[in-house]
GUBA-672469 format. One line per field, with one value per residue (C-alpha): residue number from 1; x, y, z. Coordinates in steps of 0.1 Angstrom, whole numbers. Layout:
N
n = [NUM ...]
xx = [X ...]
yy = [Y ...]
zz = [Z ...]
***
This chain:
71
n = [1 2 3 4 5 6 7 8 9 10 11 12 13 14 15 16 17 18 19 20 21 22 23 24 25 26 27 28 29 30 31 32 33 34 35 36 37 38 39 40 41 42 43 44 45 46 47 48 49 50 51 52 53 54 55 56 57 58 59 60 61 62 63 64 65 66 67 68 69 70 71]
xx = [-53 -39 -61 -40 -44 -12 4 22 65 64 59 41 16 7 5 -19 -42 -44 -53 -80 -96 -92 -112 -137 -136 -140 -174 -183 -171 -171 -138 -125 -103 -117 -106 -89 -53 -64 -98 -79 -87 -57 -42 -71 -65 -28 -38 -64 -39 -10 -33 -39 -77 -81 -84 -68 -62 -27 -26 -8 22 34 -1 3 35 24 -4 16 43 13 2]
yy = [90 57 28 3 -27 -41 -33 0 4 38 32 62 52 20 36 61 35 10 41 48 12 8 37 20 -10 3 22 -13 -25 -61 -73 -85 -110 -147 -158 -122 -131 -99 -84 -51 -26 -17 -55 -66 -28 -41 -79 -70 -42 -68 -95 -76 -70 -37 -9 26 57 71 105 106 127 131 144 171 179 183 204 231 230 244 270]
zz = [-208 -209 -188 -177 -155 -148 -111 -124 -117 -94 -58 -57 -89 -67 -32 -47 -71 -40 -14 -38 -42 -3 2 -22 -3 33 14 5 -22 -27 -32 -70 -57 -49 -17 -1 20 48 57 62 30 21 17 -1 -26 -28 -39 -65 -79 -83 -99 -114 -114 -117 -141 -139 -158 -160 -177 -211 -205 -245 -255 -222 -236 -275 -261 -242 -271 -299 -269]
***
């Protein structure tokens, strides 16, 4: 797994890393960014995720592949 912390290109990469950190956030999480632009979760997920301020893990697709290949 590859742990990246750039915003990442598919909509549906970003939809589902910022649902995850506003989830954390409505638990209580403080928020990484300085001065937040919303107090709604999922604005404040979608601001630290394209200042990229935080850290994900995107599965490594060529190892998955190498894998099944040698099964």
């Amino acid at each position: 797994m590859a742990v990246l912390s750039q915003a990442p290109d598919s909509q549906f990469a970003f939809v589902s890393v910022a649902g995850k950190r506003a989830r954390q956030l409505m638990s209580g999480a403080a928020p990484l960014v300085a001065n937040p632009r919303s107090h709604k979760a999922t604005r404040v997920a979608m601001e630290e995720l394209s200042a990229g301020q935080l850290e994900y893990r995107t599965p490594d697709l060529d190892a998955d592949k190498d894998k099944r290949r040698k099964d």
